[in-house]
C-alpha positions in Angstrom: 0.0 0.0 0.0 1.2 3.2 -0.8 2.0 6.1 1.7 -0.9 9.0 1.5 -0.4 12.3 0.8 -3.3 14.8 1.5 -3.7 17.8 -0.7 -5.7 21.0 0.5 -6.3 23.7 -2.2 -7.4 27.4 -2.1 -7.7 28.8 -5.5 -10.7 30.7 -6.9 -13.8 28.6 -7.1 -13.5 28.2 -10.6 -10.3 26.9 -11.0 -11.5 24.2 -8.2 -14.8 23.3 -10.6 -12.4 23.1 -13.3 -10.8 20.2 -11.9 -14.1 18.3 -10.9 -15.8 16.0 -13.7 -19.1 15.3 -14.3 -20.1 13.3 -11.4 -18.9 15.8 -8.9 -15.6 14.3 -8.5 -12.2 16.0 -8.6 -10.3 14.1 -11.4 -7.1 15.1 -13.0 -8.5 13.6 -16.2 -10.0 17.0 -16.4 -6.4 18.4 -16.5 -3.9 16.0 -18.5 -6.5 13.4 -20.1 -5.0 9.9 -21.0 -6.0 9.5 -24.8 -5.8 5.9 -24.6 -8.0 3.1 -24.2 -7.9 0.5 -21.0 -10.9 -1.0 -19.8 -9.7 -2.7 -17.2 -9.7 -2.0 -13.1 -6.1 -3.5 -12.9 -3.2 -4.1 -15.0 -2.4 -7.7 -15.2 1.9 -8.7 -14.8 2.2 -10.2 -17.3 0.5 -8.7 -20.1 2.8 -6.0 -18.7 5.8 -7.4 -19.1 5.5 -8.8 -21.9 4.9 -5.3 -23.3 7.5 -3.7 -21.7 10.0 -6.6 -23.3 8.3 -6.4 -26.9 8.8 -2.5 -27.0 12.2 -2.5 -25.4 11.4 -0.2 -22.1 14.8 0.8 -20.0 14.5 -0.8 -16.5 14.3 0.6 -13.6 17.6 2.6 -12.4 17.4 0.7 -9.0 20.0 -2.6 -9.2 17.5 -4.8 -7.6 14.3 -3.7 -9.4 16.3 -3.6 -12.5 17.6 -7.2 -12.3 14.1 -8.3 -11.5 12.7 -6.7 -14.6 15.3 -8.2 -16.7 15.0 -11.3 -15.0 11.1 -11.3 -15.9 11.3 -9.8 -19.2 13.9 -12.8 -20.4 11.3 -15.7 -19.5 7.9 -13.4 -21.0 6.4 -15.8 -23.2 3.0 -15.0 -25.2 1.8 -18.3 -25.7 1.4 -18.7 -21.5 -0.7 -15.4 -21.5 -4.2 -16.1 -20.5 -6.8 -15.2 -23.1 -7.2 -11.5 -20.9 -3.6 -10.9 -20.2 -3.3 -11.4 -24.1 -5.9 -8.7 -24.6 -4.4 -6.2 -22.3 -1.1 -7.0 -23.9 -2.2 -5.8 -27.5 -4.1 -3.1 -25.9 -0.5 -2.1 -24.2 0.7 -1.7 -27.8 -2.0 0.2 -29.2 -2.0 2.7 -26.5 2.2 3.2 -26.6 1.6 3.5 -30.5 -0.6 6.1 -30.0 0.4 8.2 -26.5 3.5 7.1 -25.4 1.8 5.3 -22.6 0.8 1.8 -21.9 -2.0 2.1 -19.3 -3.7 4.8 -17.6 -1.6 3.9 -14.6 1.1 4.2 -16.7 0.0 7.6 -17.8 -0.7 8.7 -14.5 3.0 8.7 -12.7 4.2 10.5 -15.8 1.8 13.3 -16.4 0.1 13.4 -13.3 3.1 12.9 -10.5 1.2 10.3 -8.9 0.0 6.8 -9.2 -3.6 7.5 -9.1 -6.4 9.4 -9.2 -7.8 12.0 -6.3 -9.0 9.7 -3.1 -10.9 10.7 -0.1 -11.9 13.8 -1.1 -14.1 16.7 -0.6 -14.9 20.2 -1.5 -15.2 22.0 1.6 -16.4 25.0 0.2 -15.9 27.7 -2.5 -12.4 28.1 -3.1 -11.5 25.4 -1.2 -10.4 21.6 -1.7 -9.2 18.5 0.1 -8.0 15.2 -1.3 -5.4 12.2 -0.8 -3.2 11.1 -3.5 -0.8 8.1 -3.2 3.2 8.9 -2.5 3.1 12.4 -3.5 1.1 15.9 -4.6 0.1 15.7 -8.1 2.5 18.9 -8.9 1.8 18.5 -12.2 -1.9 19.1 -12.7 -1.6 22.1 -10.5 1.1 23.2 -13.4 -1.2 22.5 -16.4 -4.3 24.1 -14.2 -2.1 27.3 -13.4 -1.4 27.9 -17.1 -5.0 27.5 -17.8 -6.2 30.3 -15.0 -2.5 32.2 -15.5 -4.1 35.0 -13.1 -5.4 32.8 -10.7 -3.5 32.6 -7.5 -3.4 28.8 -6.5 -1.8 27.8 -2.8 -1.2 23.6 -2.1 -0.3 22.2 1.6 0.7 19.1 1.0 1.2 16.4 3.7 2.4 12.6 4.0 1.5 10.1 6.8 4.9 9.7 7.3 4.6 13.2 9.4 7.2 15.4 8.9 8.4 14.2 6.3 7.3 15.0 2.4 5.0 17.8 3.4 5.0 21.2 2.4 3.4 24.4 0.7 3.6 25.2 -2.8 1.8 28.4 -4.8 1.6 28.5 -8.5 0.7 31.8 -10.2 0.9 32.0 -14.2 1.8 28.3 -15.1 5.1 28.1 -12.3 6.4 27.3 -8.7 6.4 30.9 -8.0 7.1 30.2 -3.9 7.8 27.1 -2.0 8.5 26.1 1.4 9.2 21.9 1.6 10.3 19.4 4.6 14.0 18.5 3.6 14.6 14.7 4.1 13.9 13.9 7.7 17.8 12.9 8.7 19.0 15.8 7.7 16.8 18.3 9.5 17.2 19.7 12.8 15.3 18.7 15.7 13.6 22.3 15.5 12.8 22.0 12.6 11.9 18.5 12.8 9.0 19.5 15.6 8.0 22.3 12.8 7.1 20.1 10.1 5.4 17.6 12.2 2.7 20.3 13.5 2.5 21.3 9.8 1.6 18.2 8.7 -1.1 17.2 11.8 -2.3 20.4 10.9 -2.7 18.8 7.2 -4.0 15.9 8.1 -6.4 16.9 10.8 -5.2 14.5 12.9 -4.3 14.5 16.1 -0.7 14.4 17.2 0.8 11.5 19.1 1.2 11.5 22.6 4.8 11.2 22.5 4.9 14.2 20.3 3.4 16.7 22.5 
């Protein structure tokens, strides 16, 4: 499972309805649409390896991970793919043929910054927005949506579980980062600044701190 990160927004109310899609949900689909087809809930491993082996993706930069990927793309064979996986594996094709992409999840980490869509979420009120996205803020939606409202003043608080750390504020005015203020990695912070970004991030969060944190 992946570490959450909530997101508040306060940006004029209609750059917040700009992000929300028909059903009343905020979806960064509105934003940086994936233009390719996948009808599926999940992304079967094979059918995904095998794809990445038939188009030749680099591995992962990490020695382990990148092993394993070689490892498993060596032994891929298409005849052992289940009618489905076979499916999805075409479909993988089609959509890297035509977007670059393989899957929506696919997609997603590149143009989005995150792995998924907006969870938990809410619209507080006017102007204001709350949501969870998994292992980090979606910075570049809130990019693409600042270029589209270039007037529009638009302030993020971010905030992991893992409080403390990967938290932060970001504004973006005119398509940029034009201020931010972000936890450095936890080992390297000072204990001052340590308690700081802790109360930042329960602040985020709404929850309540720890008793050992007090």
């Amino acid at each position: 499972m992946p570490n959450w990160v909530t997101n508040k927004v306060k940006a004029p109310q209609e750059v917040i309805q700009a992000l929300v899609n028909e059903e009343g949900r905020i979806d960064f689909g509105m934003i940086l649409k994936f233009e390719g087809e996948f009808p599926w809930n999940g992304v079967f491993g094979d059918a995904e390896t095998a794809a990445e082996a038939v188009l030749r993706l680099p591995v992962s930069d990490h020695p382990l991970v990148g092993g394993m990927q070689r490892e498993s793309r060596s032994r891929f064979d298409l005849s052992k793919l289940s009618d489905e996986s076979f499916e999805q594996f075409v479909q993988m094709l089609r959509n890297h043929r035509k977007t670059g992409f393989m899957h929506s999840m696919d997609f997603a980490r590149s143009a989005w910054g995150t792995k998924w869509n907006a969870c938990d979420q809410s619209i507080e009120e006017p102007g204001l927005a709350k949501f969870d996205t998994a292992w980090s803020f979606p910075e570049p939606v809130f990019l693409k949506l600042s270029q589209m409202f270039p007037e529009a003043t638009i302030e993020l608080a971010y905030a992991d579980e893992d409080i403390g750390s990967n938290c932060g504020t970001v504004t973006f005015k005119g398509g940029e980062a034009v201020s931010r203020e972000e936890s450095a990695d936890w080992n390297s912070m000072s204990e001052a600044d340590q308690q700081k970004w802790q109360a930042f991030a329960y602040e985020v969060k709404g929850w309540e701190p720890e008793p050992d944190e007090d």
